[in-house]
N, C-alpha and C positions, 0 to 999 in steps of 0.2 A: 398524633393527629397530623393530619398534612394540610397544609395551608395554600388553596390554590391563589394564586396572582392574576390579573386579569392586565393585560394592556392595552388600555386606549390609544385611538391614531394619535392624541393630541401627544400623548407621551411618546407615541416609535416617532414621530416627526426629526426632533432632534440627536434622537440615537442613529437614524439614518443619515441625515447630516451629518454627522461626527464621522460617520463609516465612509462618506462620500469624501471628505476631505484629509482623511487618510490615505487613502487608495490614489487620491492627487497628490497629496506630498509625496508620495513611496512612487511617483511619474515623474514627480520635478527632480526629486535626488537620482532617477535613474538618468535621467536627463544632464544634469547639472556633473555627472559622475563621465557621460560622454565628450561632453564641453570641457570638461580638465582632461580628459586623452588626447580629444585632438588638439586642445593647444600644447600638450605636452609635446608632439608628435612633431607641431608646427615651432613650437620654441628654438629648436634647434638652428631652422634655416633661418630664424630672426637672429639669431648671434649672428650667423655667417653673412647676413646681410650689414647688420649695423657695425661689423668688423672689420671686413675686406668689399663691401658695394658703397657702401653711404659716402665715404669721406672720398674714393676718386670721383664717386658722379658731381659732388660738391664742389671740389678742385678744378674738374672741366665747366662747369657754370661759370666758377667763379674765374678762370680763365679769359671766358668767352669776351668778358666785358670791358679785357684790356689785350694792349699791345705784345705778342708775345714776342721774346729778343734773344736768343743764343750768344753769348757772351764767349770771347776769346781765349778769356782765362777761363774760363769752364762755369758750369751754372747756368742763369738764367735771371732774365729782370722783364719785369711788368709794367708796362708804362701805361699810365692812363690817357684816355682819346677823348677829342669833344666829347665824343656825340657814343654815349655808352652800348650803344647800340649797332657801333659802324661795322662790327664784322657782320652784323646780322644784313643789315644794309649790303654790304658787299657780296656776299653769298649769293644777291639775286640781278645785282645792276654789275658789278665789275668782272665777275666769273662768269666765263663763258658756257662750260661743262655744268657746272652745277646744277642749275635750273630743269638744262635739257633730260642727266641724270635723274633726277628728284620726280621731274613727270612722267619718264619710260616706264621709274621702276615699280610703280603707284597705277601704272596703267596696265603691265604686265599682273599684280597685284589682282587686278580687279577680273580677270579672267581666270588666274592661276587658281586661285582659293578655290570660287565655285567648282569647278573642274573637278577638283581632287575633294572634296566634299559630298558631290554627285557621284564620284566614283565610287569612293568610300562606301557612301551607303546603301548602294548598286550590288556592290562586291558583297557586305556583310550581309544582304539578304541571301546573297547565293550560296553563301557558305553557311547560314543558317537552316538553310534547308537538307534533309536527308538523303545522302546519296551513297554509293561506295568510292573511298577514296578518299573524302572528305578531310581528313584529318591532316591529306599530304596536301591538299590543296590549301588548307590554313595554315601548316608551317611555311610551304612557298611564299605564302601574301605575308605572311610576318617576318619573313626571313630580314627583308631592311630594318627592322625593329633593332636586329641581335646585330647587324655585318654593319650596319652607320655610327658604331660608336668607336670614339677615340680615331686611334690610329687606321682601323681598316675603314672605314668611311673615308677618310681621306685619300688611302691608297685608290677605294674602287671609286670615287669621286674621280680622281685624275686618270685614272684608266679608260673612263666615260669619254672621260673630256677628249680621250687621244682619238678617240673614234668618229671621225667628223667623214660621214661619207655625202651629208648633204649640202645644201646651198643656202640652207637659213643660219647665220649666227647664234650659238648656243652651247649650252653646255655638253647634249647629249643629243646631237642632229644625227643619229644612227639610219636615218631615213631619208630617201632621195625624194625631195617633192617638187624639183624642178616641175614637173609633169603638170601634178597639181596646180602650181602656180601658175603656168604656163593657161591650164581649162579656167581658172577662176580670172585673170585678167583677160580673158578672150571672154568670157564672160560676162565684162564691163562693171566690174565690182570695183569698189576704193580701194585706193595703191594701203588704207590703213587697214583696212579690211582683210583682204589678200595676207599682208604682213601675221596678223593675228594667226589667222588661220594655218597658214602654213607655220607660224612659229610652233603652234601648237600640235600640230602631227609630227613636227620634227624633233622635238624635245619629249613627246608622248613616255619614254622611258624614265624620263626625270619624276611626267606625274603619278608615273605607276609608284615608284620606289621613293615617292613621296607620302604614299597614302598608308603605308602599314600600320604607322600611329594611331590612324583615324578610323580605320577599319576593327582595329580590337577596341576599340573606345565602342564604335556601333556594333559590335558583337557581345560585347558589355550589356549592354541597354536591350538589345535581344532578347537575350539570356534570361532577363529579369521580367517578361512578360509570363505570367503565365500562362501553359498552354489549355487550360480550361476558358480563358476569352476565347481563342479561336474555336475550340468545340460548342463554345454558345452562340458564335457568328455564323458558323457551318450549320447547325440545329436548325434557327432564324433564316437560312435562303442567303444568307450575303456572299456576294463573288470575294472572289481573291482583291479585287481593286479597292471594293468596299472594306475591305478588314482593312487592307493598308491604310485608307486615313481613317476610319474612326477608332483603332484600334494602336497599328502599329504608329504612323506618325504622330500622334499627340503622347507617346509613352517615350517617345526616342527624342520627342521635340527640346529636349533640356541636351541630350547629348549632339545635337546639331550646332547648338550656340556655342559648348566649349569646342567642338572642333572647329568652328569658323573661326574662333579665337585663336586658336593653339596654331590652326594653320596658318594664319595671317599676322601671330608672329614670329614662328618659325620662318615662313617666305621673307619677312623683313630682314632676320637676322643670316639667312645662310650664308654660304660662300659663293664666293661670286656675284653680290648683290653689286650693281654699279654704285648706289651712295655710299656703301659702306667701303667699297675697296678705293672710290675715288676722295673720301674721309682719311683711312689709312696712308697711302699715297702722298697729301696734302700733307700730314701730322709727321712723316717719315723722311718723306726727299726734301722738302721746305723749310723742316722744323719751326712750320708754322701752326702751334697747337691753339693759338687763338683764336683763326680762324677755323682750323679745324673742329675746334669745338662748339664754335658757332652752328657749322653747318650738319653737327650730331643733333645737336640740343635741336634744330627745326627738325629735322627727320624723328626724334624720339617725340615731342610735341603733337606732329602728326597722326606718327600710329597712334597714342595716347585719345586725338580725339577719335581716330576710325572706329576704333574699337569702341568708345563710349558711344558713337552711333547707332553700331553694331548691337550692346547691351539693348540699348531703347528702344531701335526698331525691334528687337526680338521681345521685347518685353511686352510691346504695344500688339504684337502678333501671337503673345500667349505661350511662348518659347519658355517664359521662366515666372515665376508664381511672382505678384503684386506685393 
């Protein structure tokens, strides 16, 4: 005989539940299984932090807050000062350089970044589009990626430098803009004004062979669009302008905040930053690492909030999820 079953909803109710919260555990453990990779991944550069980074940025704090002394007999002694705070103090009232340093380089800063941001994601649209050639046109723009590490970054770095054909101070004034400067002050424009601008056409090579990081980061984010949104925008009547913000800019909007980051501190950190080489210089000819370290720890303090500006306004602008 065969015995037929019947199942009522009231019965599949909880066998569906059961099925529902399977299919979730077997998400969290794949989940949970990704989270132990990448800290796996990341564990590493926590050793090499908590190894060789933690205990000298420690040492320089803890520097800051006393009298540093080079002793005759070799070594060193720390004397304590009123006021524990007095190189920080000094860095801004008894230092001449400093100050002046501190706000060029934060003012340069604030034109430099955008620049090479705009560029970046100028350049990675061009080179995401189909052309012939293509491929030689992405190894040129990437080429500082592979030539700025180690030793040849340094050589083509000072090679830059030897090349000063024009009249603005800079690393890489490969460019005559006396001319320039010459229409823009007849022009009746601010002596700081003028300054910017011509800094920036003269150094123009610095931001190009600055941006190759930034440009495969937004070729990245590219990449990952599918090209079925643009066949559904094209269907719909939308121009090329319209796909770019409803489409391509809120999909690249998370890769504009790590680049703003990356490049802002990268620019803090390179070579030939005035704070950092007039830091160096200080900590070296002086052997005065007290104050030295004083006037790191203000410069590290700063970027630290720029950049936490940076997070907030982009977060409040929908740059990175709540």
């Amino acid at each position: 005989t065969t015995e037929i079953y019947t199942l009522s909803l009231h019965d599949a109710l909880p066998i569906c539940d059961a099925f529902k919260r399977m299919v979730l555990m077997k998400k969290l453990s794949i989940l949970k299984k990704r989270e132990k990779a990448g800290f796996g991944f990341v564990s590493l550069w926590l050793i090499g932090l908590l190894i060789f980074f933690i205990q000298p940025v420690t040492m320089f704090l803890y520097y800051s807050f006393f009298k540093f002394t080079m002793l005759p007999t070799g070594g060193y002694a720390l004397e304590r000062m009123s006021n524990v705070f007095q190189n920080y103090i000094d860095a801004w009232k008894s230092d001449a350089q400093y100050p002046v340093r501190f706000v060029s380089a934060f003012q340069q800063f604030a034109y430099k970044v955008p620049i090479i941001v705009f560029f970046s994601l100028f350049m990675a649209l061009l080179l995401n589009q189909k052309f012939k050639g293509r491929a030689v046109m992405r190894a040129i723009f990437f080429l500082p990626i592979i030539t700025t590490s180690g030793c040849m970054g340094l050589v083509i770095s000072r090679g830059i430098s030897a090349i000063d054909m024009g009249t603005v101070s800079g690393s890489s004034t490969i460019y005559d803009v006396s001319m320039l400067k010459e229409v823009l002050v007849n022009a009746g424009l601010a002596e700081k004004i003028v300054t910017t601008l011509t800094d920036i056409v003269a150094n123009v090579a610095d931001l190009v062979w600055d941006s190759g990081v930034q440009i495969l980061i937004f070729m990245i984010g590219l990449l990952a669009i599918p090209e079925s949104y643009y066949e559904a925008a094209n269907v719909e009547g939308a121009t090329g302008w319209e796909a770019f913000w409803k489409i391509t800019f809120p999909v690249i909007s998370p890769f504009i905040l790590a680049n703003l980051v990356y490049t802002f501190i990268t620019a803090c950190m390179e070579t030939g930053n005035g704070v950092i080489d007039y830091v160096i210089r200080t900590a070296s000819e002086n052997m005065d690492y007290s104050f030295a370290s004083a006037m790191l720890w203000m410069y590290f303090l700063t970027i630290l909030l720029i950049i936490g500006v940076i997070l907030l306004l982009c977060k409040r602008a929908g740059f990175v999820e709540k």
